[in-house]
C-alpha positions as CSV (number, residue, x, y, z in Angstrom):
1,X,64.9,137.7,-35.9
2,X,66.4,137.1,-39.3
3,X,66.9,133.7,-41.2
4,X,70.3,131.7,-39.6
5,X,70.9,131.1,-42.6
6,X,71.9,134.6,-43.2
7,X,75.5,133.6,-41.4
8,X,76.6,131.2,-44.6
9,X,76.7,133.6,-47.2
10,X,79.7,135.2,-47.9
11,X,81.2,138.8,-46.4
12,X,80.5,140.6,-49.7
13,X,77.0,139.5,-50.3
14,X,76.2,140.5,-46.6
15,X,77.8,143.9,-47.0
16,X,75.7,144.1,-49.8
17,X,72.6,143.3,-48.4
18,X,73.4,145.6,-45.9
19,X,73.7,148.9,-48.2
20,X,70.6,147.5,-50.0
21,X,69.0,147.9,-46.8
22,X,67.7,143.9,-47.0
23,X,69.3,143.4,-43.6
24,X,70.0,145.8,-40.6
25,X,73.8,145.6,-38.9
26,X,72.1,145.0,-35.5
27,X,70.4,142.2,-36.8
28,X,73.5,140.8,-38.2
29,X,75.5,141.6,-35.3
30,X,72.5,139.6,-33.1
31,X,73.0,136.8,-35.4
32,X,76.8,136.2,-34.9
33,X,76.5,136.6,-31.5
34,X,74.1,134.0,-30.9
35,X,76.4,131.4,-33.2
36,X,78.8,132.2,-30.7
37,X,77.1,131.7,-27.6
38,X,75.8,128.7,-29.0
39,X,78.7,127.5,-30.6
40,X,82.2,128.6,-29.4
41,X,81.7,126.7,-26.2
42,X,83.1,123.9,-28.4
43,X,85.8,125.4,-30.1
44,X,87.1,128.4,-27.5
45,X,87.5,130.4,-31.0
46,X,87.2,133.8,-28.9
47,X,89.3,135.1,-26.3
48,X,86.7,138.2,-25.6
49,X,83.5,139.4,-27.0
50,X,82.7,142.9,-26.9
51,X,78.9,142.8,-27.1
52,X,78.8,146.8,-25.8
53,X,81.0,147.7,-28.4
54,X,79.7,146.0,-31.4
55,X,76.0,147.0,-30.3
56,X,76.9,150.6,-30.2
57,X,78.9,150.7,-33.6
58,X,76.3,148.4,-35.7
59,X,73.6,151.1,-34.3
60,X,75.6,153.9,-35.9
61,X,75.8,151.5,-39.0
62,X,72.4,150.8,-39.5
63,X,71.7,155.0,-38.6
64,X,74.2,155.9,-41.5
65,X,72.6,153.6,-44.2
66,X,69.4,155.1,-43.1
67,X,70.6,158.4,-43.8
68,X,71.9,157.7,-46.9
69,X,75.3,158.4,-45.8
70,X,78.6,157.3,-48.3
71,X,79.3,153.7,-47.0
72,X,82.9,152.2,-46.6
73,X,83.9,148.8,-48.0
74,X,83.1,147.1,-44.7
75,X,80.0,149.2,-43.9
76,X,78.2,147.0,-40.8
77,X,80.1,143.9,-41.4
78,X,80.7,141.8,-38.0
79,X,84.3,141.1,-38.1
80,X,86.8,139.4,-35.5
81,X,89.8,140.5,-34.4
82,X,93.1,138.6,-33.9
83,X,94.4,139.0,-29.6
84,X,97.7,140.1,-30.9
85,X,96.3,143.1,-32.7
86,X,95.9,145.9,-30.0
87,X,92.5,147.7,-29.5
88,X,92.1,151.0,-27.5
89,X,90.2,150.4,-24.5
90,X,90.0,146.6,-25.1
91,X,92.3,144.2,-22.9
92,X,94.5,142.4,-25.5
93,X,96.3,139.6,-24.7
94,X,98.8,138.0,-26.4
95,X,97.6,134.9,-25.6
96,X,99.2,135.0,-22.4
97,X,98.1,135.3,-18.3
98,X,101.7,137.7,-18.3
99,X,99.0,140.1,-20.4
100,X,95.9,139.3,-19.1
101,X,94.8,142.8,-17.7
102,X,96.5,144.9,-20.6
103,X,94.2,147.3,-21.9
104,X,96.0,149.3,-24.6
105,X,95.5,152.9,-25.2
106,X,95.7,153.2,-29.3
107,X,94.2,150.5,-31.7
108,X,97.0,148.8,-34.1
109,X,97.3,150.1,-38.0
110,X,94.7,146.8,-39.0
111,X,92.5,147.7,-36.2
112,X,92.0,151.4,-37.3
113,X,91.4,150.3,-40.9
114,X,89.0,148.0,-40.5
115,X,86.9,150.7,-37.7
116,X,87.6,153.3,-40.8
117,X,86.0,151.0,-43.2
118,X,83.0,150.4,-41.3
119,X,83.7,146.8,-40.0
120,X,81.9,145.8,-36.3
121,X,84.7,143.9,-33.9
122,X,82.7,141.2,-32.5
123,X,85.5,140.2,-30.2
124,X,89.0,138.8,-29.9
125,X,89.9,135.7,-31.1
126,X,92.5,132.9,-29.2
127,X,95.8,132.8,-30.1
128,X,99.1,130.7,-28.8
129,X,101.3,132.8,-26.2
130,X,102.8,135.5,-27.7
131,X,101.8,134.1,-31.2
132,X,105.0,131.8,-31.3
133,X,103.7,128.3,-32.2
134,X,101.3,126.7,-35.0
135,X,99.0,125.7,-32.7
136,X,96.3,127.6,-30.6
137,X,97.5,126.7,-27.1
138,X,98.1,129.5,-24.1
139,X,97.2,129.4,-20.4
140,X,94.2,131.7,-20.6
141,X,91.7,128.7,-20.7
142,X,91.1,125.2,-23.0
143,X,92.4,125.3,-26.1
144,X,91.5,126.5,-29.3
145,X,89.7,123.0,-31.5
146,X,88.8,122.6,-35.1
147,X,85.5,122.5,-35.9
148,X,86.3,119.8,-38.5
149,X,87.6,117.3,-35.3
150,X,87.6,119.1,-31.9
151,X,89.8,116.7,-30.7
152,X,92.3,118.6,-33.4
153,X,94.1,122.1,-33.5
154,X,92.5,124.6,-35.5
155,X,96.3,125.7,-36.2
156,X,97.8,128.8,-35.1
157,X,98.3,131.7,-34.2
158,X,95.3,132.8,-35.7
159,X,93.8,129.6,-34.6
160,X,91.1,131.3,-33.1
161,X,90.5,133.6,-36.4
162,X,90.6,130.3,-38.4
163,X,88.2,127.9,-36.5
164,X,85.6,130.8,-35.7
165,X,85.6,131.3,-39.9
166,X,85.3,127.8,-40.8
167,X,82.5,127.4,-37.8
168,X,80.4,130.6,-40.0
169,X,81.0,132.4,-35.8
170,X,81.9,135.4,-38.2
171,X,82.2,136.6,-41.6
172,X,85.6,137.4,-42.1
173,X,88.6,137.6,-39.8
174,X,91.9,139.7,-39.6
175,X,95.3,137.3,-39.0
176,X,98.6,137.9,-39.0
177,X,101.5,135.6,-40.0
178,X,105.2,135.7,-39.0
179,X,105.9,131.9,-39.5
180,X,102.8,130.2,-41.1
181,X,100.4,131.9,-38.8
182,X,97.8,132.6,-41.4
183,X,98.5,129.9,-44.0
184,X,98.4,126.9,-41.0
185,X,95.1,127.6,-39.5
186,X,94.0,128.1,-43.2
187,X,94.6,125.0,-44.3
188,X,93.7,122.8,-40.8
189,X,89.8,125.0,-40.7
190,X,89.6,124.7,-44.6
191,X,89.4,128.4,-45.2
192,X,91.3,130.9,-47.5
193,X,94.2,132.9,-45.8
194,X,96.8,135.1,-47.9
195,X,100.0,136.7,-46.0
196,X,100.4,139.4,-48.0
197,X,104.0,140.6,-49.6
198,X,106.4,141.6,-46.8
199,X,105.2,145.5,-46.0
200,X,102.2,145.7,-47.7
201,X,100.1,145.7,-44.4
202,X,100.9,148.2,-41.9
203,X,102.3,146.4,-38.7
204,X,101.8,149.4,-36.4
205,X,100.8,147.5,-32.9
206,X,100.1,151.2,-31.1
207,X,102.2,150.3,-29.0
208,X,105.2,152.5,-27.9
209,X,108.5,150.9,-27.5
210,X,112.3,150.7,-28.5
211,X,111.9,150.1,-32.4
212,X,112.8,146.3,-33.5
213,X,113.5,144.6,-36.8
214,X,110.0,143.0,-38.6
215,X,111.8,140.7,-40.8
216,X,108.6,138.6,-41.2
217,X,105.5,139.5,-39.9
218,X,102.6,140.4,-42.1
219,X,98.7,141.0,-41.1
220,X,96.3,140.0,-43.1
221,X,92.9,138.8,-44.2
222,X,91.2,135.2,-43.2
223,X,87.6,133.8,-44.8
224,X,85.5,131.5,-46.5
225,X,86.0,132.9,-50.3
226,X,89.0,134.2,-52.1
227,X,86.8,137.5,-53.1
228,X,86.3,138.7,-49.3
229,X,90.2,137.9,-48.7
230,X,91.0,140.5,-51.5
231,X,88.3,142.7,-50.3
232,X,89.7,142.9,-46.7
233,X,93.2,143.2,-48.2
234,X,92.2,146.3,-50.0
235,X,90.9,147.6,-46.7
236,X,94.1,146.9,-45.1
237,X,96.5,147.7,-47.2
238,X,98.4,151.1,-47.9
239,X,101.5,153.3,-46.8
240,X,102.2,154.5,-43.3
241,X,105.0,156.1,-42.0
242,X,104.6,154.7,-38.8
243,X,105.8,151.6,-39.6
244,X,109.3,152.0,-41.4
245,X,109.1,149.0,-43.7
246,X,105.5,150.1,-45.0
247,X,105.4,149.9,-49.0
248,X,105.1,153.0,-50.7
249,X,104.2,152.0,-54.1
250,X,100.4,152.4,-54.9
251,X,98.0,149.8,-53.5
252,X,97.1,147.1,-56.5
253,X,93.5,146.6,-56.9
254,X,93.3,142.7,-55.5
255,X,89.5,142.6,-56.3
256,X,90.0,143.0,-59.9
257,X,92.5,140.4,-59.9
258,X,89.8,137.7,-58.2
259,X,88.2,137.9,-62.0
260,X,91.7,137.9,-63.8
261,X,92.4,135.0,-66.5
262,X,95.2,132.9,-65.4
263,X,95.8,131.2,-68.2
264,X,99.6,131.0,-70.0
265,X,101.0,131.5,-66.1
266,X,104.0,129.5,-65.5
267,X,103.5,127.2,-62.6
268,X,106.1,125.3,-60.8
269,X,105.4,122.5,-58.4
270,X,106.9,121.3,-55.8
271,X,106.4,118.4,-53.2
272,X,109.1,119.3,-50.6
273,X,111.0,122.2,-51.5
274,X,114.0,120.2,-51.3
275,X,113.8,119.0,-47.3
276,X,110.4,118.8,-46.2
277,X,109.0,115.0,-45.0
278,X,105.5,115.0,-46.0
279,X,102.8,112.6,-45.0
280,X,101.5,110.7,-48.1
281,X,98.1,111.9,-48.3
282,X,99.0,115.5,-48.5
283,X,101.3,114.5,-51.4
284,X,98.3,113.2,-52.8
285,X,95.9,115.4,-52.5
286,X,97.9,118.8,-53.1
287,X,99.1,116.8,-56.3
288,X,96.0,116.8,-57.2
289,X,95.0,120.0,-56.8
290,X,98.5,121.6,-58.7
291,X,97.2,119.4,-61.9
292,X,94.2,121.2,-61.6
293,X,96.0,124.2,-63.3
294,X,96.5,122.5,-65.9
295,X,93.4,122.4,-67.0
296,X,93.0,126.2,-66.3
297,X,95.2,126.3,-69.0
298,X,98.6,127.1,-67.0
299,X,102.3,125.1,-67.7
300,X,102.4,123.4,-64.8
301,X,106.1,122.1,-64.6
302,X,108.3,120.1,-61.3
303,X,110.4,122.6,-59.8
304,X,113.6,121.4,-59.2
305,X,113.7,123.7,-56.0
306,X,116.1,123.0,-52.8
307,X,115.6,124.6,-49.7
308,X,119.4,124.3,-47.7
309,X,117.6,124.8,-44.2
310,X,116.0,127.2,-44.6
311,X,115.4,127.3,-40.3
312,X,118.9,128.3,-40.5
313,X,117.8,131.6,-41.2
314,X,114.3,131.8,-39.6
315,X,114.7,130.5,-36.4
316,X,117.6,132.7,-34.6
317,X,116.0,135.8,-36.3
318,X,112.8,134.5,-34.7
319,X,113.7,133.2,-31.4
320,X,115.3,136.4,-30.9
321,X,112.9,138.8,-31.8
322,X,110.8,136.6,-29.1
323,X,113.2,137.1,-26.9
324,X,113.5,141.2,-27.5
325,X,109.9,141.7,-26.8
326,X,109.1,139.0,-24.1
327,X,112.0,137.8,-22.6
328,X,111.8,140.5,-19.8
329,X,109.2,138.4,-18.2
330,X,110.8,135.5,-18.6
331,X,112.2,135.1,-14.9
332,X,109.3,137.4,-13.3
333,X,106.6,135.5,-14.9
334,X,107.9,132.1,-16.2
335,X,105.8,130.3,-14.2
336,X,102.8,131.5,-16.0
337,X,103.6,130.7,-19.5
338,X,103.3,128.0,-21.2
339,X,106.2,125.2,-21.7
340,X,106.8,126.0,-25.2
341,X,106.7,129.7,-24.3
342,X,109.6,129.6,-22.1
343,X,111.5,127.4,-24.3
344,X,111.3,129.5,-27.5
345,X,112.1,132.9,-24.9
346,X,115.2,130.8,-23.3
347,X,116.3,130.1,-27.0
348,X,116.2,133.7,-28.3
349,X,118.1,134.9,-25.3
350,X,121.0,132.1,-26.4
351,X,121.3,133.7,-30.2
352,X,124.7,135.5,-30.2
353,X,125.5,138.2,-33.0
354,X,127.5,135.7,-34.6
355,X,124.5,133.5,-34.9
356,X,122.6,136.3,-36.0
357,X,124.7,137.7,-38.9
358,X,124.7,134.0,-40.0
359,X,121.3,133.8,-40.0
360,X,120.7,137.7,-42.3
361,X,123.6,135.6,-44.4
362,X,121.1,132.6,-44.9
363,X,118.4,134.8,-45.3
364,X,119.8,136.8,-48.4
365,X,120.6,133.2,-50.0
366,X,116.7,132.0,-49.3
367,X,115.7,135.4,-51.4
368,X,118.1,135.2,-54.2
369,X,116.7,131.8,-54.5
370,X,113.5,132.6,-54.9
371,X,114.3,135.5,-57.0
372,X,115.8,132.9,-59.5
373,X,113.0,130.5,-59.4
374,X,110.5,133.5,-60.0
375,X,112.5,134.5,-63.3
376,X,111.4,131.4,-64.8
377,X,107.6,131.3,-62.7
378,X,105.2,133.4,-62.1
379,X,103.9,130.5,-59.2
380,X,104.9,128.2,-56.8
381,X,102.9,125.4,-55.3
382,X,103.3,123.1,-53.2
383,X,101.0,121.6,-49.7
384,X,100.6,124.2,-46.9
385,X,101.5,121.3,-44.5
386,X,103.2,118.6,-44.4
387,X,100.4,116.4,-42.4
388,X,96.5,116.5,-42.6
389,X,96.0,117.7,-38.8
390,X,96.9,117.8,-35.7
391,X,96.2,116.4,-32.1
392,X,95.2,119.5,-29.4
393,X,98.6,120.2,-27.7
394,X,100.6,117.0,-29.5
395,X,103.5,118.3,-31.3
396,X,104.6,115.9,-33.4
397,X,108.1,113.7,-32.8
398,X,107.9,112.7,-36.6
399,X,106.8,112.9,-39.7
400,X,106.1,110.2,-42.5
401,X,108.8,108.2,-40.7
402,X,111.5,110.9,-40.2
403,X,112.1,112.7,-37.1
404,X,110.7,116.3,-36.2
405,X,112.9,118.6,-38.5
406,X,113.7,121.4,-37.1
407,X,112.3,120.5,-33.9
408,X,108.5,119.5,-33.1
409,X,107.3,123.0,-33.0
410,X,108.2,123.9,-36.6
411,X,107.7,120.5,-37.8
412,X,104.7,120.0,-39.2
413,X,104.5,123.4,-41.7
414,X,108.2,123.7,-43.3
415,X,106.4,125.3,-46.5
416,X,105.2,128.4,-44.7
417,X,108.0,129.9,-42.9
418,X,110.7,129.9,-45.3
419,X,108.3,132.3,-46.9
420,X,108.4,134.9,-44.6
421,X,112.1,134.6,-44.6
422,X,111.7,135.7,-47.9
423,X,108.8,138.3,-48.1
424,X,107.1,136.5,-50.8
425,X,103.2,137.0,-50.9
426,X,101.4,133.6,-50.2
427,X,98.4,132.0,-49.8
428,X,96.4,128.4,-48.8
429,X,93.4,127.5,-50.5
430,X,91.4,124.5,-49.7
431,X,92.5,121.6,-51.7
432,X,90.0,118.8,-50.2
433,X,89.7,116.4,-47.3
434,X,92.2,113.6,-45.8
435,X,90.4,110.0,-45.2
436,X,89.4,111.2,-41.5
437,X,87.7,114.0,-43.0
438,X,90.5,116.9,-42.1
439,X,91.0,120.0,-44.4
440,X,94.2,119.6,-46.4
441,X,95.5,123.4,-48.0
442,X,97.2,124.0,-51.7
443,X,99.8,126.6,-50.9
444,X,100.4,128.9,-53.6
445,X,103.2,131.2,-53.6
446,X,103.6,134.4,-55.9
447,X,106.3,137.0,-56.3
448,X,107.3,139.8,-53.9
449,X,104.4,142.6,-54.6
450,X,102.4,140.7,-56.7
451,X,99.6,139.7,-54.5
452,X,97.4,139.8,-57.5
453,X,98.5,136.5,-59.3
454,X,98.1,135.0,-56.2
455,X,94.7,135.8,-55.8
456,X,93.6,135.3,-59.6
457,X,95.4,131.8,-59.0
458,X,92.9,131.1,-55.8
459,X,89.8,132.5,-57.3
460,X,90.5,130.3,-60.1
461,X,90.9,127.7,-58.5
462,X,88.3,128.1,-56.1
463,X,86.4,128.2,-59.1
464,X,87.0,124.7,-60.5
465,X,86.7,123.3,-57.5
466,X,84.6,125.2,-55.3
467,X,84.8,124.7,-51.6
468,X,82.1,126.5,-50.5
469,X,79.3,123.9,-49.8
470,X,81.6,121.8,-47.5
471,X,80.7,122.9,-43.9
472,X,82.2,121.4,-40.8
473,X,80.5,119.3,-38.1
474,X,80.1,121.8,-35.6
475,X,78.3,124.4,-37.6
C-alpha cells in the first residue's frame, strides 16, 4: 500500500512518478479510491464510481510503462469526470432523476481526449440538474458540500469536480462552464479553474440530436495548481469538425506560458464591472490580491468598466437553450426536477424571437466592449464572486444590502457569466480566506484566444502567493 501522502502532490509530479516507474497506476488508482470511500460520504462529490473500469485501464497503464511503451501526457493519472460529459457505456446523468438510467453510446470530445491521453476516469462527479445553477443541487441524492464548511455549496455545476479537488478525492478534474460553472466552484473549493476562450475545447456531447447554438459553453480543466490546469488544457484542446464552432487556429502551448514573465502587462481592475453588489470582504481581499501584480512588476490601473446588464443578453439566450434541450420533459417529468429546474425550463419556453434578437443585440455590445477595454489591457481582474460562500440550497435574496440582481439564481457570481457572453478566456485563482475561513477566488480575465496570459498571470501569482499548503477540514 503506498504512502497517503502520495494523494497531495500535484497531477504532474504523479504523472511523473508514474513514467519513472516510482509508483504503479493501480496503486494510485487504490489510493483515490479509498479517499473516496472514506471521504465523499461527507461531501457527495461523486455521482458514480466506476471501480471495474478504472481497475482495468490502470492495469493496461501500468503493463505499457512496463513495456516501455511511448506514454501520453496523462499516462495512469486518476481523473474525474464531470455527469454532464457523456461516457460510452457509463450512465450519465445530468444531474437529473429524468436521466437517471441513460447510458450513452459514444464518449463526449473531453472524454475521448483524456482516455487518448492515458487518463483513468475514477467516476462521475455531482452536478446541479441539467447544469443550470451555481450550486450543486439535483434530486439524485444530498447535495454536493464544500469541504471547507459542509454546511456550504461547493458551487456549481462542476460542484462535484470542485469539492472532490479541493478534498485531494482526485488529482485533477474536467469542468465545463456555460455561466460561471467552472470559475464558481473554483473559487468556493479554493482550487484553480480556467474556461477556456469560446471554441477552443471541443463541445462534442456524442450525443445525436437537432444541431443548437453554443453561444457559451466551454469544457475545461479543474485542479490544485495552475501547471496541471495548462497541462489538461493541452490535452483537451484542438480542432474538430464535429463541433462547428471548434477553433482551427493551431493549439498554443499553455505549459510554456505557466513559466512566462508577466511583467510590463497592462492590468486593469475592477470591483463591480459597473453593476455588481459585492460583499465587503471580497472587495477586500481580491483588492488585495490585484495589488499583488504590482509587485510582479505589472501597471495595475482602475478600469472604468460598465456592464449595462449584461443578463440582458445571457439570460434569454440561456433560458432558451435550456428550454431547447430539456423542455420536452417538462410536463412528462416536472415532478421529478428540481424547483429551480422547472423554473429556469418554464422561462426559456416564455423567450419569444423578439426577445431573442434583443438579446444577440446586447450580446454584440457586451463584445465590442470588451474588445475596447482589451485595446488598452492585456488583463482584467476583478472577484470571481460577489460573496465568500454559500449556504447548501439558500439562494441568496440579497447581497451587501441590495436585492438579488438578476434574480437569486444568478446573484451571487455577476463577474462570470457576462464572460461567456463574450467568449473571453478566464480564470479564478485562489486569492485567500474570508473571516469564517471560506475560499474567496481572484478572477482574471484575458483576451479571446489568448489563454496563455491568463495562465502566466495565475502561475505568477500562484507563485507570490502560493496556495498550495492550505488544505481543507475534511481532507
Amino acid at each position: 500500500m503506498i504512502d497517503n501522502d502520495l494523494a497531495f502532490a500535484s497531477a504532474s509530479d504523479l504523472i511523473k512518478l508514474v513514467a519513472d516507474k516510482k509508483v504503479s497506476p493501480v496503486e494510485l488508482t487504490d489510493l483515490f479510491f479509498r479517499r473516496i470511500d472514506s471521504l465523499d460520504s461527507q461531501l457527495n462529490s461523486f455521482l458514480l464510481l466506476t471501480h471495474d473500469i478504472a481497475a482495468k485501464a490502470a492495469k493496461e497503464a501500468e503493463a505499457a510503462v512496463m513495456r516501455g511503451d511511448r506514454l501520453g501526457p496523462l499516462h495512469g493519472l486518476p481523473i474525474s469526470i464531470k455527469d454532464t460529459q457523456m461516457t460510452k457505456g457509463v450512465v450519465t446523468t445530468t444531474g437529473s432523476l429524468v436521466f437517471k438510467d441513460r447510458t450513452p453510446e459514444r464518449d463526449a470530445a473531453v472524454v475521448e481526449r483524456v482516455k487518448a491521453a492515458g487518463g483513468i476516469m475514477l467516476g462521475k462527479t455531482n452536478t446541479s440538474e441539467f447544469a443550470l445553477v451555481g450550486m450543486c443541487d439535483n434530486r439524485l441524492g444530498d447535495s454536493g458540500r464544500n469541504p471547507w464548511n459542509t454546511g456550504y455549496t461547493p458551487g456549481g455545476s462542476s460542484g462535484g469536480a470542485g469539492a472532490a479537488t479541493a478534498a485531494y478525492l482526485c488529482p485533477m478534474a474536467t469542468g465545463g462552464d456555460g455561466g460561471g460553472s467552472i470559475r464558481i466552484p473554483a473559487s468556493l473549493c479554493g482550487i484553480y479553474g480556467i474556461k477556456p476562450t469560446q471554441g477552443r475545447v471541443s463541445g462534442y456531447t456524442g450525443v445525436d440530436g437537432p444541431p443548437m447554438p453554443n453561444l457559451f459553453g466551454q469544457q475545461g480543466p479543474m485542479s490544485r495548481t495552475v501547471r496541471d490546469s495548462a497541462l489538461l488544457l493541452q490535452v483537451l484542446a484542438g480542432h474538430d469538425p464535429r463541433d462547428p464552432i471548434s477553433l482551427r487556429e493551431p493549439v498554443p502551448d499553455f505549459l510554456a506560458a505557466v513559466d512566462r514573465d508577466v511583467r510590463g502587462l497592462r492590468v486593469a481592475w475592477s470591483p463591480d464591472y459597473g453593476f455588481a453588489a459585492v460583499e465587503p470582504e471580497v472587495l477586500d481581499v481580491t483588492g488585495k490580491a490585484a495589488k499583488v501584480f504590482e509587485e510582479l512588476g505589472c501597471h495595475v490601473e482602475q478600469s472604468d468598466l460598465v456592464m449595462d446588464s449584461p443578463y440582458n443578453a445571457f439570460g434569454p439566450i440561456y433560458e432558451s437553450s435550456g428550454f431547447f434541450s430539456n423542455g420536452q420533459f417538462l410536463e412528462s417529468h416536472g415532478q421529478q426536477m428540481t424547483h429551480y429546474a422547472r423554473e429556469f425550463l418554464a422561462m426559456g419556453g416564455r423567450v419569444t424571437a423578439m426577445d431573442y434578437a434583443r438579446a444577440l443585440g446586447h450580446r454584440d455590445r457586451l463584445i465590442a466592449q470588451m474588445d475596447a477595454l482589451f485595446e488598452k489591457h492585456d488583463l482584467l481582474l476583478s472577484p470571481t464572486l460577489a460573496l465568500p460562500g454559500v449556504p447548501v440550497g439558500q439562494f441568496p435574496e440579497e447581497i451587501a444590502g441590495r436585492p438579488a440582481y438578476p434574480h437569486k439564481y444568478f446573484s451571487f457570481h455577476p463577474f462570470t457569466y457576462p464572460i461567456n457572453v463574450t467568449g473571453n478566456a478566464a480564470a479564478s485563482v485562489p486569492a485567500g480566506l474570508s473571516s469564517n475561513g471560506l475560499p474567496i477566488g481572484l478572477h482574471i480575465v484575458g483576451r479571446r484566444g489568448d489563454e496563455e496570459t491568463v495562465i502566466a498571470a495565475s502561475a505568477a501569482f500562484e507563485r507570490a502567493r502560493p496556495w498550495i499548503q492550505r488544505r481543507p477540514p475534511v481532507v
